[in-house]
N, CA, C and O atoms as CSV, one atom per row, in Angstrom:
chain,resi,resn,atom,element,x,y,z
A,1,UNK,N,N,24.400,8.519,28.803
A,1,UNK,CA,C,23.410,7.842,29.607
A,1,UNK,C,C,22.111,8.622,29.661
A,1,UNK,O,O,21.081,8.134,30.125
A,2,UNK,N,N,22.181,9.675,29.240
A,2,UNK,CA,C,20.950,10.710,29.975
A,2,UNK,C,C,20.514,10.566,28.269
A,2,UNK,O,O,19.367,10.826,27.906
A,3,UNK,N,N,21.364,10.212,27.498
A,3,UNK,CA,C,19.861,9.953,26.117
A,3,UNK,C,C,19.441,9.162,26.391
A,3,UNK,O,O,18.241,9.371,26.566
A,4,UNK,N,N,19.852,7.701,26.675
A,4,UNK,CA,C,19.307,6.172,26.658
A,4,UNK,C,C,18.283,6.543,27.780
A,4,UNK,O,O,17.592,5.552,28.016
A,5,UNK,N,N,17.803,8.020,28.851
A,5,UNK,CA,C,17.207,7.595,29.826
A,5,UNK,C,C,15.858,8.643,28.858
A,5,UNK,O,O,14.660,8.360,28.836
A,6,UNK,N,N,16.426,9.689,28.240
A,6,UNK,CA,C,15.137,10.193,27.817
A,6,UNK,C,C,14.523,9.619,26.834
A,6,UNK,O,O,13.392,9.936,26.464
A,7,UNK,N,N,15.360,8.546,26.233
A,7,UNK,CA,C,14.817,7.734,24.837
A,7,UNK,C,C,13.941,6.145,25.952
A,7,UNK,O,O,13.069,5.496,25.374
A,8,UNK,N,N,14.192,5.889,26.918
A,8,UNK,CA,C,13.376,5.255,27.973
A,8,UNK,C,C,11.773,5.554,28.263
A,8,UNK,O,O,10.710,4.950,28.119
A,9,UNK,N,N,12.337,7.173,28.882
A,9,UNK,CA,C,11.121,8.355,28.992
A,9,UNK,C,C,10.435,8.363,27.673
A,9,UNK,O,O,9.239,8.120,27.839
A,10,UNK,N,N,10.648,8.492,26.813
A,10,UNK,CA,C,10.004,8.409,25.672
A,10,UNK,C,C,8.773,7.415,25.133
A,10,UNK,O,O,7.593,7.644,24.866
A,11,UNK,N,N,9.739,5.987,25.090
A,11,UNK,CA,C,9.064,4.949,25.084
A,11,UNK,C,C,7.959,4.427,25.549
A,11,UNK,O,O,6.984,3.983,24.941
A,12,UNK,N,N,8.322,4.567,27.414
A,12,UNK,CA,C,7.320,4.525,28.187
A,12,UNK,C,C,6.419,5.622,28.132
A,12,UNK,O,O,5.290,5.411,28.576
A,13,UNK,N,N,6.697,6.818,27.654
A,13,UNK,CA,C,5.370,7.497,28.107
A,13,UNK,C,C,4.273,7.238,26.836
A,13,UNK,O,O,3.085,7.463,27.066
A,14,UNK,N,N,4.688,6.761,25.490
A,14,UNK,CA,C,3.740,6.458,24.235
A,14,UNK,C,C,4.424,4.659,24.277
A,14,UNK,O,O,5.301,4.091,23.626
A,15,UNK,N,N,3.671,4.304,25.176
A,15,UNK,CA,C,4.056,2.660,24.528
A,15,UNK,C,C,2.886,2.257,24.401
A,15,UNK,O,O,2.794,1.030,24.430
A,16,UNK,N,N,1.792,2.901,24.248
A,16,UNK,CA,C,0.177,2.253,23.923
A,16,UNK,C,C,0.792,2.878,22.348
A,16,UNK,O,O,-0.003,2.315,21.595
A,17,UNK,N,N,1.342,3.362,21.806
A,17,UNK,CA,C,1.445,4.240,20.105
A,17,UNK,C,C,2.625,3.246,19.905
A,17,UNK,O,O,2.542,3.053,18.692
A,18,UNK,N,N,3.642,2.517,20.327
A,18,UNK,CA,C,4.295,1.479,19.929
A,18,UNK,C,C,3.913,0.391,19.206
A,18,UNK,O,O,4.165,-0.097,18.104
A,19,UNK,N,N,2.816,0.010,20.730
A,19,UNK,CA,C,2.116,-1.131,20.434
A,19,UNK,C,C,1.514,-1.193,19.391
A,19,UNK,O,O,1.927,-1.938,18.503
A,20,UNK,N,N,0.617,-0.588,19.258
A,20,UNK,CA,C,-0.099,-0.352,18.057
A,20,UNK,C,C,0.452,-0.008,17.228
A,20,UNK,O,O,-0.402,-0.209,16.365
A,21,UNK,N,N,1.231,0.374,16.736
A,21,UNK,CA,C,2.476,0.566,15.505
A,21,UNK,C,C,3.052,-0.955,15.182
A,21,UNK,O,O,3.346,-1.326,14.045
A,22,UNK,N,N,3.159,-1.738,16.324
A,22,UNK,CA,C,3.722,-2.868,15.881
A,22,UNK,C,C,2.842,-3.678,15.212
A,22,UNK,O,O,2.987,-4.198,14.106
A,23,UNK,N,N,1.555,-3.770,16.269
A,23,UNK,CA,C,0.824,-4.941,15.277
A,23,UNK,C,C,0.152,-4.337,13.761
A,23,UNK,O,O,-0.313,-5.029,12.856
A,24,UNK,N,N,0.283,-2.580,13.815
A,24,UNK,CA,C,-0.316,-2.695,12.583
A,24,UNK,C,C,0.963,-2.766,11.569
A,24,UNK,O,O,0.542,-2.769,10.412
A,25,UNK,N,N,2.165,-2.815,11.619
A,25,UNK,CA,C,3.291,-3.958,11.225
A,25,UNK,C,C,3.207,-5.062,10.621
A,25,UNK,O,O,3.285,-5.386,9.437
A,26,UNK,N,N,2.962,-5.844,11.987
A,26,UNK,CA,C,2.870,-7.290,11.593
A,26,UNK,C,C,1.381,-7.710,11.342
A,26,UNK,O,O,1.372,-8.927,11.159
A,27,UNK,N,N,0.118,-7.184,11.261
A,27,UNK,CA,C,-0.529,-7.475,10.751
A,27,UNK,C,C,-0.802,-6.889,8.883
A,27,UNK,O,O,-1.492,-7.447,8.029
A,28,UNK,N,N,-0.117,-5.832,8.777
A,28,UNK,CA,C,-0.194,-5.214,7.388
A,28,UNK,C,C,0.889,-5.522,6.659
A,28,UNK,O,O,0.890,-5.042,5.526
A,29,UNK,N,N,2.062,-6.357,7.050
A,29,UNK,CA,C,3.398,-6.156,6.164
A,29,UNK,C,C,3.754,-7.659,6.421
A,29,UNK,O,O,3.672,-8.607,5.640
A,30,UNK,N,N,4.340,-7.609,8.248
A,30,UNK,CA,C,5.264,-9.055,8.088
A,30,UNK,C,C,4.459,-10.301,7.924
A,30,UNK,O,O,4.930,-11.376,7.550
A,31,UNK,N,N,3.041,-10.052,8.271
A,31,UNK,CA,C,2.571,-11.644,8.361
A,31,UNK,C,C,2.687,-12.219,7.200
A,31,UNK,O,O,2.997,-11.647,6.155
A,32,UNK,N,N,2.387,-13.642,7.370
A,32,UNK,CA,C,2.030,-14.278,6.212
A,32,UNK,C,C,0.666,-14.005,5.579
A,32,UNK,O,O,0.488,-14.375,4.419
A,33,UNK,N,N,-0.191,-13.463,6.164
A,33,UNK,CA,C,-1.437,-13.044,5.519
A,33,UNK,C,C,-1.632,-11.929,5.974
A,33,UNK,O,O,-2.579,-11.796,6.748
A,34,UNK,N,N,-0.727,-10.678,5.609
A,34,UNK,CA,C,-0.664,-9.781,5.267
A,34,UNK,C,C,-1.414,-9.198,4.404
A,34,UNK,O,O,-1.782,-9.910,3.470
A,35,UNK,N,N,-1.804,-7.988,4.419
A,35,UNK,CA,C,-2.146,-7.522,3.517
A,35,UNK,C,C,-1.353,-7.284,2.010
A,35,UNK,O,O,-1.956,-7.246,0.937
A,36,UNK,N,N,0.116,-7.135,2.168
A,36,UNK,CA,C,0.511,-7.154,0.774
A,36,UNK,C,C,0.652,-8.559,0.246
A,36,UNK,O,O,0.692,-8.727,-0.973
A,37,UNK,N,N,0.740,-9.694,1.168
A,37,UNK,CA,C,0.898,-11.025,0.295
A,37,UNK,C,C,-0.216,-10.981,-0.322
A,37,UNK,O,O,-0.270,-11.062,-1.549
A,38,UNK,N,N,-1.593,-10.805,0.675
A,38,UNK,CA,C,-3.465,-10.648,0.273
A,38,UNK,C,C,-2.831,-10.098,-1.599
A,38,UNK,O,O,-2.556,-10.907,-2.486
A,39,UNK,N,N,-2.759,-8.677,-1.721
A,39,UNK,CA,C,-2.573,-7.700,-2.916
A,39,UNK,C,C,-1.719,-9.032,-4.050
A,39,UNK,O,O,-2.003,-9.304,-5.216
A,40,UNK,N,N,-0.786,-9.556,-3.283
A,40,UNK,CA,C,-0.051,-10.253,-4.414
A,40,UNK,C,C,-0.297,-11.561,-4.854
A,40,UNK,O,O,0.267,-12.133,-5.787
A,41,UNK,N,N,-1.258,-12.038,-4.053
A,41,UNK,CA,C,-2.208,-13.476,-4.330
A,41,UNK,C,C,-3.256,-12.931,-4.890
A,41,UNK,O,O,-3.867,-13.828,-5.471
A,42,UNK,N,N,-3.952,-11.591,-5.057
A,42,UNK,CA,C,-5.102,-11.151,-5.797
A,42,UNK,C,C,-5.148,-10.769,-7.112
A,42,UNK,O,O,-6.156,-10.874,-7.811
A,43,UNK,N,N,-3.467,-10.066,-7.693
A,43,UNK,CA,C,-3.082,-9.866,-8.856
A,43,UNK,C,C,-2.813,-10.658,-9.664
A,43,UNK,O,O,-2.748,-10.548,-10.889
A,44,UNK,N,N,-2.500,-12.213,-8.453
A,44,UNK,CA,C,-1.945,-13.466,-9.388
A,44,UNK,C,C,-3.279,-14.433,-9.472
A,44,UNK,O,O,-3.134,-15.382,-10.242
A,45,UNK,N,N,-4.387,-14.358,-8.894
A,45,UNK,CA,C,-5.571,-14.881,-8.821
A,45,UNK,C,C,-6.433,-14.280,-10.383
A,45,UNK,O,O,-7.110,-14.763,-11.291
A,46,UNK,N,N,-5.901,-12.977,-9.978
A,46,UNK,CA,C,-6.264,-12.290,-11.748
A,46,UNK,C,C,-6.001,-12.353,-12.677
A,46,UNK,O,O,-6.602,-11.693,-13.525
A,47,UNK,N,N,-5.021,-13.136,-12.986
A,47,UNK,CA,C,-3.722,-13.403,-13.906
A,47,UNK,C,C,-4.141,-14.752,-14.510
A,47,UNK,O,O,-4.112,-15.066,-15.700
A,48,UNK,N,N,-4.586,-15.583,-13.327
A,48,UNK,CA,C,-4.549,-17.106,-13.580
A,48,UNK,C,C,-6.327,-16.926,-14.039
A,48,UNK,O,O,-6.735,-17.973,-14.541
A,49,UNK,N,N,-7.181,-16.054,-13.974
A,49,UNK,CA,C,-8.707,-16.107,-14.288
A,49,UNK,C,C,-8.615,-15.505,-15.719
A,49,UNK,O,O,-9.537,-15.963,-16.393
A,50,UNK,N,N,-7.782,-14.582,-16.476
A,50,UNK,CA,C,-7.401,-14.516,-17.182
A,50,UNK,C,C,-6.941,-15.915,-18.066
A,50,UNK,O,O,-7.630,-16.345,-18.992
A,51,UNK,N,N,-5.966,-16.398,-17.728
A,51,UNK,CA,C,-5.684,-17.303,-18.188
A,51,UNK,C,C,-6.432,-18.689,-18.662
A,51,UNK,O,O,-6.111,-19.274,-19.696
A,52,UNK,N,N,-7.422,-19.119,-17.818
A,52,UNK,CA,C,-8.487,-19.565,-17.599
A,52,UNK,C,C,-9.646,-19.535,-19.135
A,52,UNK,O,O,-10.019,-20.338,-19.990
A,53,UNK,N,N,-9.873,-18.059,-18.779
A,53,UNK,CA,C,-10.356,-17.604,-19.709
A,53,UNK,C,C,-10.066,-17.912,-21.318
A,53,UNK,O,O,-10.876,-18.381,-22.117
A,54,UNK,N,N,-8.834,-17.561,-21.546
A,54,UNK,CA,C,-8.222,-17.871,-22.754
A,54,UNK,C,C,-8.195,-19.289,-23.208
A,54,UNK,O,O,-8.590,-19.622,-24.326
A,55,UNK,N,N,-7.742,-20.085,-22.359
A,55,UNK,CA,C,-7.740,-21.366,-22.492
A,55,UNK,C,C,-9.015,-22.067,-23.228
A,55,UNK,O,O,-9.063,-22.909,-24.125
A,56,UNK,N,N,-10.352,-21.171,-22.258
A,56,UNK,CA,C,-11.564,-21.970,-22.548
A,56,UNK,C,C,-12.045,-21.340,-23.795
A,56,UNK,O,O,-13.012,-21.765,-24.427
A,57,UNK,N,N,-11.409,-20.417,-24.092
A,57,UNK,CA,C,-11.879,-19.861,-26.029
A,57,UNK,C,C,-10.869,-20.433,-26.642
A,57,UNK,O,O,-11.197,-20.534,-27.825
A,58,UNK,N,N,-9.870,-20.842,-26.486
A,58,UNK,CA,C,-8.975,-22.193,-27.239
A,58,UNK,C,C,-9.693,-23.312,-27.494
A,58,UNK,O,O,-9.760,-23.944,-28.549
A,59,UNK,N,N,-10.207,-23.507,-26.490
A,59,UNK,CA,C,-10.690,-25.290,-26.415
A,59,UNK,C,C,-11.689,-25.038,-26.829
A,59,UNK,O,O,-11.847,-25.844,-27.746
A,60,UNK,N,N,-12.626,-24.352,-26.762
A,60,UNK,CA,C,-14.010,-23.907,-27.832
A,60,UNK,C,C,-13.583,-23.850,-29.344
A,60,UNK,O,O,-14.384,-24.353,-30.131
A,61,UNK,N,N,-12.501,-23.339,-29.826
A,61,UNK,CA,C,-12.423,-22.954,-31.112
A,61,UNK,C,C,-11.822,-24.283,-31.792
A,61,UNK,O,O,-12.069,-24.629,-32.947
A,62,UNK,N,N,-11.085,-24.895,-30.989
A,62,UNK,CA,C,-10.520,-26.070,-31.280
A,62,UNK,C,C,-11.666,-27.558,-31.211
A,62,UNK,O,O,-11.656,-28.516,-31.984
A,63,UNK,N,N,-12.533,-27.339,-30.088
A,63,UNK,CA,C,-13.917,-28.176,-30.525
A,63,UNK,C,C,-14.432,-27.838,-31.519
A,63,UNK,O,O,-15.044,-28.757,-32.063
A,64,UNK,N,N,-14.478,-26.573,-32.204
A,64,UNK,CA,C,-15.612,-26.519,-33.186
A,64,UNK,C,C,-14.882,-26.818,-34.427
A,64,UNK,O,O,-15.654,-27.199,-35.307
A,65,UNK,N,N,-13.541,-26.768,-34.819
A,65,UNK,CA,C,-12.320,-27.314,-35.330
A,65,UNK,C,C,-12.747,-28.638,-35.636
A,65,UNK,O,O,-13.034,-29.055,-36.758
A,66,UNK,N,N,-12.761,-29.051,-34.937
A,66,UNK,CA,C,-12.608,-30.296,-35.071
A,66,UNK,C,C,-14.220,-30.883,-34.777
A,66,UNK,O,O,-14.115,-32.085,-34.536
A,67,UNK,N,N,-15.459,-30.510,-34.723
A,67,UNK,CA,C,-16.644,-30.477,-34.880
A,67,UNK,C,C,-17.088,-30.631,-36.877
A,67,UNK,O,O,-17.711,-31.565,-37.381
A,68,UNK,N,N,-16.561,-29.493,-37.564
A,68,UNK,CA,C,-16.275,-29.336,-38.370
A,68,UNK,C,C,-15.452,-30.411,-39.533
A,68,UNK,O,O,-15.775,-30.740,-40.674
A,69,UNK,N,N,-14.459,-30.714,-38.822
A,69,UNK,CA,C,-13.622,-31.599,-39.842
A,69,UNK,C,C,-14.532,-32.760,-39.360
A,69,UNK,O,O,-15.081,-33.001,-40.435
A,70,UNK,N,N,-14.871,-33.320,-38.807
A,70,UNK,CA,C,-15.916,-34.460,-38.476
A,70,UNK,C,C,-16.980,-34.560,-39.638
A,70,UNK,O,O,-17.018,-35.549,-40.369
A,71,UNK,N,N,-17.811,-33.530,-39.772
A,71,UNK,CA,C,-18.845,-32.966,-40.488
A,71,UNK,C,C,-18.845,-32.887,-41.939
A,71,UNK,O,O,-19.694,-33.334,-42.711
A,72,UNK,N,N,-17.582,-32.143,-42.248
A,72,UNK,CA,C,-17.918,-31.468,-43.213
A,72,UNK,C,C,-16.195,-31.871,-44.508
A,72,UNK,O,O,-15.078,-31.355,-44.545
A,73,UNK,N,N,-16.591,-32.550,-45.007
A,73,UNK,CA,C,-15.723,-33.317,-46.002
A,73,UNK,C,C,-14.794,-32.031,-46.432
A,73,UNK,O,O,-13.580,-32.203,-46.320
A,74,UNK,N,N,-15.227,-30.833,-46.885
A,74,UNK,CA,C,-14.550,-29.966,-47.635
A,74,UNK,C,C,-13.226,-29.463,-46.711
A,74,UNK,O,O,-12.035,-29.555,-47.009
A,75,UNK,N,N,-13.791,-28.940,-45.579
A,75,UNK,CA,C,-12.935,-28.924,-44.725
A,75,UNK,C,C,-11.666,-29.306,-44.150
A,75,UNK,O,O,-10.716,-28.788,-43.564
A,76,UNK,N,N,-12.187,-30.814,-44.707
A,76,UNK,CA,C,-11.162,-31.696,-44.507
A,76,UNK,C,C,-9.813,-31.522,-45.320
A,76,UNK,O,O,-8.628,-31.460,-44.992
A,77,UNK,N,N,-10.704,-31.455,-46.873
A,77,UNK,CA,C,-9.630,-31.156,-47.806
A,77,UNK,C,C,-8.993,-30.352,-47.699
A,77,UNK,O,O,-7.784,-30.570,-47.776
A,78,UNK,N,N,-9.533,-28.845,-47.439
A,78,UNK,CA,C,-8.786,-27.775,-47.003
A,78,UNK,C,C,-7.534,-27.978,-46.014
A,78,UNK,O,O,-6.420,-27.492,-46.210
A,79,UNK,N,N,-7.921,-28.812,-44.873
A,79,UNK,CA,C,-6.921,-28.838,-44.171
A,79,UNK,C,C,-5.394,-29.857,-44.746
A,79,UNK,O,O,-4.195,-29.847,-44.464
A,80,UNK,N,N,-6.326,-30.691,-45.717
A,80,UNK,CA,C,-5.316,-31.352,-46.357
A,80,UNK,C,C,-4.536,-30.609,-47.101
A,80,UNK,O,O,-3.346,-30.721,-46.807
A,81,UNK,N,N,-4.814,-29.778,-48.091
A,81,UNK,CA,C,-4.152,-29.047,-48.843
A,81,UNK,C,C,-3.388,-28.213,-48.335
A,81,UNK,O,O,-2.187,-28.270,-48.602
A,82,UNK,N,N,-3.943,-27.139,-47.396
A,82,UNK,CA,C,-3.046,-26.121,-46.764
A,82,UNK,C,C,-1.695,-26.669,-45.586
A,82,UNK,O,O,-0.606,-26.113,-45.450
A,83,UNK,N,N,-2.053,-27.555,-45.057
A,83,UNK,CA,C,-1.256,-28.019,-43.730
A,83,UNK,C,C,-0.369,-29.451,-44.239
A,83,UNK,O,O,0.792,-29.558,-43.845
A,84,UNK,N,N,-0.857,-30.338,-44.962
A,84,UNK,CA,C,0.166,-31.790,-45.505
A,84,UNK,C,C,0.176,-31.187,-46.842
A,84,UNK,O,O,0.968,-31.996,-47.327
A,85,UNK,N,N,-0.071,-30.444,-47.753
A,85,UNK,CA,C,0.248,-30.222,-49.129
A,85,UNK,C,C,0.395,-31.028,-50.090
A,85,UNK,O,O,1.287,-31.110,-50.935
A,86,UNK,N,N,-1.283,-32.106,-49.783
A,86,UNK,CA,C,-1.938,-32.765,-50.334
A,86,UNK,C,C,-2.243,-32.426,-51.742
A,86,UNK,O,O,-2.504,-31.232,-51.888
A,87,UNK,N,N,-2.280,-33.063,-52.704
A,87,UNK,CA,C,-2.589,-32.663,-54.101
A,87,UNK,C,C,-3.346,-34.081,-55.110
A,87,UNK,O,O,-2.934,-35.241,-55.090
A,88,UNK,N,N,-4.411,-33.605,-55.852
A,88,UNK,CA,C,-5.079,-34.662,-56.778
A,88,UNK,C,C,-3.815,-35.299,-57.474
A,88,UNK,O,O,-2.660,-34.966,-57.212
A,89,UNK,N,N,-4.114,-36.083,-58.228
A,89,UNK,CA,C,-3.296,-37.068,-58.866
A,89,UNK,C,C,-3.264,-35.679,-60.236
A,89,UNK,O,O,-2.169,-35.611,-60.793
A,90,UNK,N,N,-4.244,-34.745,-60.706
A,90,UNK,CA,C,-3.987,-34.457,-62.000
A,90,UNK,C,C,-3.737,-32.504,-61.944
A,90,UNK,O,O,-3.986,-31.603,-62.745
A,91,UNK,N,N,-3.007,-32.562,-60.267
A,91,UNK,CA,C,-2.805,-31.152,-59.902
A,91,UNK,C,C,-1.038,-31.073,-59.985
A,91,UNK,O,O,-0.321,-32.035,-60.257
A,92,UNK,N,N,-0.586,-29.746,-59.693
A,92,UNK,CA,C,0.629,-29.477,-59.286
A,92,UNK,C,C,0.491,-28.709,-58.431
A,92,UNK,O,O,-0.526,-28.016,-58.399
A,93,UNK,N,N,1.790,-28.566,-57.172
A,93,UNK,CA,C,1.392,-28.095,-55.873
A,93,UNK,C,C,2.616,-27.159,-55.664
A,93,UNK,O,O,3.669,-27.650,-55.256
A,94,UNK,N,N,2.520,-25.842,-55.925
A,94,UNK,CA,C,4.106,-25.063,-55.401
A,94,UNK,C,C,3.627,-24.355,-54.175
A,94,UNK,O,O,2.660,-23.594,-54.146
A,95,UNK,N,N,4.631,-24.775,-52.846
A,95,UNK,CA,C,4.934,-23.792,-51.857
A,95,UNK,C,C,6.142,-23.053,-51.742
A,95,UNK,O,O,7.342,-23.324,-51.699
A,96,UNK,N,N,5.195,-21.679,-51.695
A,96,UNK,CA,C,6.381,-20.504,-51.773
A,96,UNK,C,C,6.983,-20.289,-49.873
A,96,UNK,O,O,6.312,-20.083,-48.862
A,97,UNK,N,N,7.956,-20.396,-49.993
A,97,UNK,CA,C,8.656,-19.748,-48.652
A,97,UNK,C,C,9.167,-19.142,-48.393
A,97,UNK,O,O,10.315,-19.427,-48.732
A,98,UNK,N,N,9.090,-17.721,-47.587
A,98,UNK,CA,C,9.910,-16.557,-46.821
A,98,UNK,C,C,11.288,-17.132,-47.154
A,98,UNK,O,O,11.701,-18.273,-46.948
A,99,UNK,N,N,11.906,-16.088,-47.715
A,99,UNK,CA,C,13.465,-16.396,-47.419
A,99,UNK,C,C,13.796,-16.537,-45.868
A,99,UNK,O,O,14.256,-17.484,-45.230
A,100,UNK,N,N,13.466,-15.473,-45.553
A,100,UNK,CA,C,13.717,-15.809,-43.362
A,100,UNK,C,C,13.770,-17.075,-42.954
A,100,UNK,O,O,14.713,-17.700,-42.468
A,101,UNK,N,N,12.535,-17.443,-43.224
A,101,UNK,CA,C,12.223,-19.084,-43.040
A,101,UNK,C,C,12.967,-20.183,-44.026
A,101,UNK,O,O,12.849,-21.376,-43.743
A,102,UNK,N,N,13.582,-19.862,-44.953
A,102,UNK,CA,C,14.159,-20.901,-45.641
A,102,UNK,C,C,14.925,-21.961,-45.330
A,102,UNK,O,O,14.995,-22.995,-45.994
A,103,UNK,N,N,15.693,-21.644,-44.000
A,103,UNK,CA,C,16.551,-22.333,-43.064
A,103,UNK,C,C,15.634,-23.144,-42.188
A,103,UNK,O,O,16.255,-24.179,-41.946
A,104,UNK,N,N,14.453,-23.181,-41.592
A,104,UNK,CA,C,13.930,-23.898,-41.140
A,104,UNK,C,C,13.114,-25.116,-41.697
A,104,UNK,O,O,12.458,-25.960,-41.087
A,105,UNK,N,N,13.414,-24.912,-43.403
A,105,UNK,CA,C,12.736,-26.114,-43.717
A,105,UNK,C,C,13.495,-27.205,-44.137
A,105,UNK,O,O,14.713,-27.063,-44.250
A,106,UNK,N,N,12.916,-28.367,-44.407
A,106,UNK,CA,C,13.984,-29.044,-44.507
A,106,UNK,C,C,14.124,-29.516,-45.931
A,106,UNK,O,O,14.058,-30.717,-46.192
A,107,UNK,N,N,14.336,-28.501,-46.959
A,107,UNK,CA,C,14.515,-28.918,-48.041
A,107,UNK,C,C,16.122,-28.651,-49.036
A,107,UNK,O,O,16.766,-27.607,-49.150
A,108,UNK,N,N,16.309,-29.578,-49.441
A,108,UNK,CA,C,17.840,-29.035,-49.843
A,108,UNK,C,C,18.257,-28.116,-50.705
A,108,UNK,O,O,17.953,-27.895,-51.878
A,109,UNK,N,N,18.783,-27.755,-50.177
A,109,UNK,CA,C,18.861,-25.812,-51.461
A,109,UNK,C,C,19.968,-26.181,-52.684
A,109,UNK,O,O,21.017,-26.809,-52.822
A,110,UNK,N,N,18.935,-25.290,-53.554
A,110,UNK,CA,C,19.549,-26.089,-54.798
A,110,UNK,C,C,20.113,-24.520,-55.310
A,110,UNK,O,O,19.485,-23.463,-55.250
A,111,UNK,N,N,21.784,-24.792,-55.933
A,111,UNK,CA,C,22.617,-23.470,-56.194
A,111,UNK,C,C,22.594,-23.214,-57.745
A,111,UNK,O,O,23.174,-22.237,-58.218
């Protein structure tokens, strides 16, 4: 009994250093607008401006992409040739493929 009375004594004689221990607690930790949620909505605010970012040099490179194939006939062909493996009537067309990749295409393997 005589701890529970000096741990009493205790309390009461610093309960202005409690108090203030608590709210800087619940204002720095438990709240919902806390300072560490603040830190972890600011890292993810950074993350997503980042992201942002990238996106809009995608969509730039992909407008001018396609700015280009609009424009410019050769281009076009290029994309024909490299990507559908388009060929003149008086060409021949071999694509070579990674063995790695050989399984992903869909051509029938000949023994």
């Amino acid at each position: 009994m005589s701890r529970l009375n000096s741990l009493w004594y205790f309390i009461r004689r610093h309960k202005y250093l409690f108090i203030i221990i608590t709210i800087i607690l619940s204002v720095g930790v438990l709240d919902d607008n806390s300072y560490l949620n603040r830190y972890e909505r600011y890292k993810e605010l950074e993350q997503l401006r980042a992201q942002i970012s990238y996106y809009k040099e995608q969509y730039d490179l992909a407008d001018e992409r396609i700015r280009e194939l609009e424009t410019n006939p050769k281009a076009v062909e290029k994309l024909a040739r490299e990507v559908y493996h388009m060929k003149r009537a008086t060409e021949d067309v071999f694509v070579i493929i990674e063995e790695e990749d050989y399984d992903k295409v869909l051509i029938p393997r000949i023994h």
